[in-house]
N, C-alpha and C positions, 0 to 999 in steps of 0.2 A: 504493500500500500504506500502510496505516495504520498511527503509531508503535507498540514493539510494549508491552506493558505487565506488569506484573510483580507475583505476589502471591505472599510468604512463611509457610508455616506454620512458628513456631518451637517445633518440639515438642518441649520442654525434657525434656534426660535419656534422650531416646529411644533405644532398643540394638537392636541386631539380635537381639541372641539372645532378646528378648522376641518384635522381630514375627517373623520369618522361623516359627516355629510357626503363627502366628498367621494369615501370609499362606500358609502353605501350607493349610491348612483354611478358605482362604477367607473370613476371619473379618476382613480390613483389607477391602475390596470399592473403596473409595475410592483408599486410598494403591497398592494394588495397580494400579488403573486409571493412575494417574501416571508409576509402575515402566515397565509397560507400554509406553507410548507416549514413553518417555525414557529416563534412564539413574539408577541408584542405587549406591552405595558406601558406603565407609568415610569419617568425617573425622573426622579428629585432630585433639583438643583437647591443652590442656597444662596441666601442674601447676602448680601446685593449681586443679585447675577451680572455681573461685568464679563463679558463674552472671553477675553483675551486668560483672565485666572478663572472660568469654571473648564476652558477648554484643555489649558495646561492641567487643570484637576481629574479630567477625563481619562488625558491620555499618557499620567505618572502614576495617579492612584492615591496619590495625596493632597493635605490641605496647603494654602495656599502661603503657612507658616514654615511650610515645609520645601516648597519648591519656589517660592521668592518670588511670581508672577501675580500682581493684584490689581491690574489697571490698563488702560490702553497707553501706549509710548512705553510699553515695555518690550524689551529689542529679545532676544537671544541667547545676548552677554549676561542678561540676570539672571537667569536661571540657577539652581541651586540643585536640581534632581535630572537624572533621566527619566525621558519618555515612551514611553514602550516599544518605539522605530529603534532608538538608541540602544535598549536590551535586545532586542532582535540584532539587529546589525552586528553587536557583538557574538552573537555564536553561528554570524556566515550568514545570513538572510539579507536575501535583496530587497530593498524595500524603495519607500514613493511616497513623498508628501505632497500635496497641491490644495494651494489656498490656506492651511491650518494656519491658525493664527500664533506668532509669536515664534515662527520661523526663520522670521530675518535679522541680521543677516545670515542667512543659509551656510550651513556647514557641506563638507564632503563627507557625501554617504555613499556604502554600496548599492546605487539606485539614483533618484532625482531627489531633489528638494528647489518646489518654486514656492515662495511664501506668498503672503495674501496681503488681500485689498489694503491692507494696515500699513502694510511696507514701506520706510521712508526710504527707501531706494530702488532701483532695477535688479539689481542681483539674484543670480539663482545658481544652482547645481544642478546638471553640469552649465560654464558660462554661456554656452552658446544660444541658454534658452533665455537671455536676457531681451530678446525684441518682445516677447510674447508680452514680458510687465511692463515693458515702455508703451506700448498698447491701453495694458488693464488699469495700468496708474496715469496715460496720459500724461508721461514725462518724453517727449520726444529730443531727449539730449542731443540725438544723432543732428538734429535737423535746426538746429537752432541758427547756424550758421546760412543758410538758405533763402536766397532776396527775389524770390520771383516764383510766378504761378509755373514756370515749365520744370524749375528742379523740385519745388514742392508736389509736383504730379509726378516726376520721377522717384524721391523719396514715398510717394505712395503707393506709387506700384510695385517698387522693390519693397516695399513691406508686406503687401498683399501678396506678390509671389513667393516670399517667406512664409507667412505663413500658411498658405496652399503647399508646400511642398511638407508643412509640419502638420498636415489631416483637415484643415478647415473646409470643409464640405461646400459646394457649390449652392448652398441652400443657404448656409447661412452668410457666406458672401453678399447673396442675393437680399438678404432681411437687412445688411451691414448698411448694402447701400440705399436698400428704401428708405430708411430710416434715415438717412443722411439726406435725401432728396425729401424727403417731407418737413424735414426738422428747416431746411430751408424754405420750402414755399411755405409752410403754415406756421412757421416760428412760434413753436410749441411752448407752451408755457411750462413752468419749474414741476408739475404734476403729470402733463404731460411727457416729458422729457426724461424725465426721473428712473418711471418704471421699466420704459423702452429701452434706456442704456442697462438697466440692472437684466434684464431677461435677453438681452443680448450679450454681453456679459457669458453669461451661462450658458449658450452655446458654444459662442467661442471658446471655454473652459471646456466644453464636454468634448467637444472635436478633438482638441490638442492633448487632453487626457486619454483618449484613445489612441493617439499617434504614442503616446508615452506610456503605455501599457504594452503595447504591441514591440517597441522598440529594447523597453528592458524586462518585461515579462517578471513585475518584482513575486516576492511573496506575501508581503502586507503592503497595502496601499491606503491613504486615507485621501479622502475629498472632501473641501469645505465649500458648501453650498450656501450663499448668505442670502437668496433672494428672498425668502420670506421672513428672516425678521427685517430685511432692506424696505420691503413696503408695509410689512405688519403699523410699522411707525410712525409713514406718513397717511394712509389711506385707512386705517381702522373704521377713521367715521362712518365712510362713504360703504361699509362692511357690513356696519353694525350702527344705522343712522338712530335708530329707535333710541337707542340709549343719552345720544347725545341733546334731542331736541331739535328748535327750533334753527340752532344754530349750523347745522347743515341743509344746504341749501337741497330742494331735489335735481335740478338737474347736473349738479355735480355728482350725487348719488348715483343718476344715473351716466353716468359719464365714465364714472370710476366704479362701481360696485363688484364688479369681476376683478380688476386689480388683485385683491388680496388670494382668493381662489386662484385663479390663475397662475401665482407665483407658485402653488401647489402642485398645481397642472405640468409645469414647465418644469420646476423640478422631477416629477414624479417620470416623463418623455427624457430628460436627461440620463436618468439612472435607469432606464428600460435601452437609452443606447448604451449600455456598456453591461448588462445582465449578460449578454451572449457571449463574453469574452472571456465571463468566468468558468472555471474548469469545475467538472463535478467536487471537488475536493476542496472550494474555494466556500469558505461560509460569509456571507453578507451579513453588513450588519447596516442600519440606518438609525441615527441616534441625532436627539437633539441636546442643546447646550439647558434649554431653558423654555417654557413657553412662551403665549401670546392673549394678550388682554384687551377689551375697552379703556381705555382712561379717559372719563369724562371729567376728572378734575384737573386736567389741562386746562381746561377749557377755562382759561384766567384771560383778564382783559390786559396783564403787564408780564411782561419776561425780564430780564435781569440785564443791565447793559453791565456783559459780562468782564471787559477790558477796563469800565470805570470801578466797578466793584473792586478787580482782585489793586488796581490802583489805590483805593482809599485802604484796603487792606493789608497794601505794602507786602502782596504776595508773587505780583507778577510773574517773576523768573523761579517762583518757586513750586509753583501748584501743577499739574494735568487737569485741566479743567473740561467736561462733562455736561449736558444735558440729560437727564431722563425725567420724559414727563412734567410733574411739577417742582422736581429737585434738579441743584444743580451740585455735581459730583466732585470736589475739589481733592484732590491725591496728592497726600504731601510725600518724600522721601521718608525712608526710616529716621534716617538722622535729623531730620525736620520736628521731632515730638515735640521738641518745645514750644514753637512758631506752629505746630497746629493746635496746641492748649490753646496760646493768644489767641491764635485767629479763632476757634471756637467763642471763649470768651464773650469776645468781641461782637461775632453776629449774634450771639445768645443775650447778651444786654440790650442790643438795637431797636431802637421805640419809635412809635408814632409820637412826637411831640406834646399833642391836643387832646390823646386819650389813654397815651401810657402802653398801648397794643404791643407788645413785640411784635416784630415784623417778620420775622426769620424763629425758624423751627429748624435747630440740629439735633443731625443723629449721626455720631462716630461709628464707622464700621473698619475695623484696624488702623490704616493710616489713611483712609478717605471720608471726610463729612460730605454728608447730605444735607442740604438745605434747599430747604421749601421755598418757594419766589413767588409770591411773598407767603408767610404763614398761614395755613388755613384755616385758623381761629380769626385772621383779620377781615372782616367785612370789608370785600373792596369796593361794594356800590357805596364804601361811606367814607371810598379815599379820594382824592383830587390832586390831580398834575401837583398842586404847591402846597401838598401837607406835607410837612417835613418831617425827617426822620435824623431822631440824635445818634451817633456813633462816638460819645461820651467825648474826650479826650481828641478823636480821629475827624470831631466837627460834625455840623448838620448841614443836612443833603435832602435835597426836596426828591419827592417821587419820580417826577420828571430828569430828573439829574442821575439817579441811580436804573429806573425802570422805564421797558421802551412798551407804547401801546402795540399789542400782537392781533392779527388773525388766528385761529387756529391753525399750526403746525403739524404739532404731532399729538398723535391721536390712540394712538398704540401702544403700549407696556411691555415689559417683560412679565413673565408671572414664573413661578417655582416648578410647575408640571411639564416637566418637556416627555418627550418620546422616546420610544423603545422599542426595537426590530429585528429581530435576528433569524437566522435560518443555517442550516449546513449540517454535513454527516452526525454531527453528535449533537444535535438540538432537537427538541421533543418536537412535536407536528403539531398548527393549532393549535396553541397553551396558550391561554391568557395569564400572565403573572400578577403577582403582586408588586406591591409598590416597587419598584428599588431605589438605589442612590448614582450621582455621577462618580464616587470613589469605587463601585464597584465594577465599573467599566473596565478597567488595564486590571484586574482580577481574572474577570471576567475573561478579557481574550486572550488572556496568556494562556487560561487553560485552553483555550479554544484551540491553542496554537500546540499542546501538551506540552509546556511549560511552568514550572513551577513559580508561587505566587509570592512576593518578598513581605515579610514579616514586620517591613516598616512602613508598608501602604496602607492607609487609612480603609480601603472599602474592603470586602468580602466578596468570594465568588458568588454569583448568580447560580445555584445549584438547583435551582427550579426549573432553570432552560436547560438544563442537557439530559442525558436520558442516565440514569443513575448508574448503570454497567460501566459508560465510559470514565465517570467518578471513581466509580471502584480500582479500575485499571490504575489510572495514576497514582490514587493510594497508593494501591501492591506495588506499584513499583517504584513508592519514594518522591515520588514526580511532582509533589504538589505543593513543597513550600523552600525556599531557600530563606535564610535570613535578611539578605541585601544586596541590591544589585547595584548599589554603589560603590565606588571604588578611587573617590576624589578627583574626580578628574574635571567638576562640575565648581566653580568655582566662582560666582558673580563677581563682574568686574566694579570695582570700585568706583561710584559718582561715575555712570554713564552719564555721557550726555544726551538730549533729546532734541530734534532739529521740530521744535515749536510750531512753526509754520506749515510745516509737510504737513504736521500729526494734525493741527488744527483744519489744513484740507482732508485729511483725510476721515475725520470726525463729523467734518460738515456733510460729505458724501454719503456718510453712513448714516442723518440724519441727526445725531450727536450732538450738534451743536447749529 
């Protein structure tokens, strides 16, 4: 029998309560066939689900005290643990990252590693696949140099013939360029524009991931799929208008209402192009980070003028700063505890002048506060452009001077129930499980992989998805626990830097900010 092999779909943000419609109408045809012939559940993510440390927690098996990763602008170099490519790699397996977050800069593995959307640079393993991110990040370095419409159609067509010769199908060519001819004649608005790049996007990913499966034929591969929590975010409303009220319009409702389905859909055609390529001996797995939610208490008439804040807080060069919902996410460094006490403090005293309100509501979760913009104990139909707010000591600041009036943005949550899917030789058929956790993931596929499970990972194997004979095997034969798969080699580098402006684009793309 032949080793068995292992490929992840990570379908970020994924909820039941979106597919289970969606699979009862037949509409997943793919993920359904996985269901099918394996087992699917619940898994528990944990607060604050910040996508970049629950993925690092998926795929080490520990908490985030453990493996050094708790925030977005976090690169590579923090890391503190191996991930379970890393223990594979070490005893001969070829393996394949694409898209997981917190890949870059990319190391040399036996296999590829191209990092994701996050990436403040082009880089990948091996280098040659570095056009494909100049592409995905829309950093055209090559071309910067270029003063006229005939070498800029030359640099396009020699990108286009690159990536045609690295699997891009003639279909999605064909969507690349509708999409570029319509974006021109009907000069698409930021809702419209949005989704069309993120589900293009995701072709173009599934093309080249098949050129890269076929090319090194790894034995674990993972894929980070981000289009549904990408529109979960901004499109919820128009999802789920009933919740929100009067304040979604209908014909945006109808304009948009498929959006968020959709992104289900397209992921679901994604991952039914690459089912075929798996060998019998290859078990699937589709996991998500984290759910998806209504957030009607978005629905604030002020957001936070996020650059004058962390200024009167004298934080600037010091925070990772965040949007979700009605919190804004500020991530100080370890060594920061001090200056995140102050800066708590600070917004934790912050008053409405006229009625004493606090404005700000924190909550510390390790080295990242959440605060509310503004408090949602403060009545805002009883605030006005020029009520001012004391920041003690740091002066008073009118509403208008710290907060900007918004439309509805974002509309969509994270929530703690993500998904669960697995299938292959040694998984039960049609089992619905019980709950589980994201720690018991890298447990979990190590046995998959008959690997034993390290003694300092926080989660436990999932022993409800395999068929309990294959349990036993491992047992008798010792196969099921080592004490540690580290061996120092894992070492965070000291006060990385973070290039602010990349990460702030790259934040705002993702809806973040």
């Amino acid at each position: 029998m032949t080793a068995p092999k292992l490929m992840v779909f990570e379908l970020d943000g994924a909820t039941w309560d979106v597919m289970n419609p969606l699979l009862e109408r037949g509409e997943l045809p793919n993920i359904k066939k996985i269901m099918d012939r394996g087992v699917h559940g619940v898994l528990m993510s944990e607060s604050p689900t910040i996508s970049p440390k629950i993925w690092t927690s998926i795929f080490s098996g520990k908490r985030p005290e453990k493996h050094g990763i708790d925030f977005f602008g976090a690169s590579a170099k923090m890391l503190r643990s191996k991930r379970i490519w890393n223990i594979l790699e070490d005893d001969g397996y070829k393996v394949g990252t694409f898209g997981t977050l917190v890949t870059w800069p990319p190391t040399p593995v036996n296999g590829f590693m191209i990092p994701s959307i996050c990436a403040l640079g082009t880089e990948t393993y091996p280098a040659e696949y570095s056009f494909f991110q100049e592409v995905a990040l829309s950093e055209r370095k090559k071309w910067k140099n270029t003063t006229g419409p005939i070498l800029a159609l030359k640099d396009s067509l020699s990108m286009a013939l690159k990536l045609k010769r690295h699997g891009i199908r003639l279909g999605t060519f064909l969507d690349g360029a509708a999409y570029l001819l319509k974006e021109k004649v009907s000069r698409y608005g930021l809702l419209d524009r949005y989704y069309r790049k993120v589900f293009l996007h995701l072709k173009l990913s599934a093309d080249f991931l098949i050129h890269l499966l076929k090319a090194f034929e790894p034995d674990f591969c993972t894929w980070h799929i981000h289009s549904c929590d990408s529109v979960a975010h901004r499109y919820w409303a128009f999802h789920e208008p009933e919740v929100f009220g009067d304040i979604v319009k209908p014909e945006m409702v109808k304009r948009f209402k498929n959006v968020i389905p959709d992104s289900y859909r397209e992921s679901d055609k994604a991952i039914g192009q690459l089912l075929p390529l798996m060998s019998k001996d290859t078990h699937v797995i589709v996991v998500s980070d984290h759910g998806g939610r209504a957030l009607p208490e978005a629905i604030n008439p002020y957001t936070a003028k996020l650059d004058r804040l962390l200024d009167i807080l004298g934080i600037t060069d010091k925070v990772v700063v965040a949007l979700f919902g009605p919190g804004v996410y500020l991530n100080f460094k370890e060594k920061d505890a001090e200056l995140m006490e102050r800066t708590r403090k600070v917004l934790s005293e912050a008053h409405l002048e006229n009625t004493g309100d606090k404005i700000f509501f924190i909550k510390p979760f390790g080295n990242t506060l959440v605060v509310t913009k503004p408090n949602r104990r403060v009545k805002v139909e009883e605030v006005t452009d020029e009520s001012p707010i004391s920041f003690g000591d740091r002066g008073t600041y009118k509403i208008k001077d710290l907060f900007a009036k918004q439309t509805m943005q974002m509309s969509g949550a994270h929530a703690d129930a993500g998904i669960i899917v697995m299938a292959g030789p040694h998984i039960k058929k049609g089992f619905e499980m019980t709950q589980t956790s994201i720690y018991d993931m890298t447990p979990t596929m190590l046995t998959i992989l008959g690997k034993p499970v390290a003694q300092d990972m926080d989660g436990a194997v999932m022993e409800q998805a395999f068929e309990p004979a294959y349990l036993k095997e491992l047992q008798s034969n010792g196969n099921d626990q080592v004490e540690t798969y580290e061996d120092g080699s894992y070492e965070p580098a000291e006060d990385e830097e973070i290039d602010r402006e990349k990460l702030k684009e790259r934040l705002q793309h993702l809806g973040y900010l």
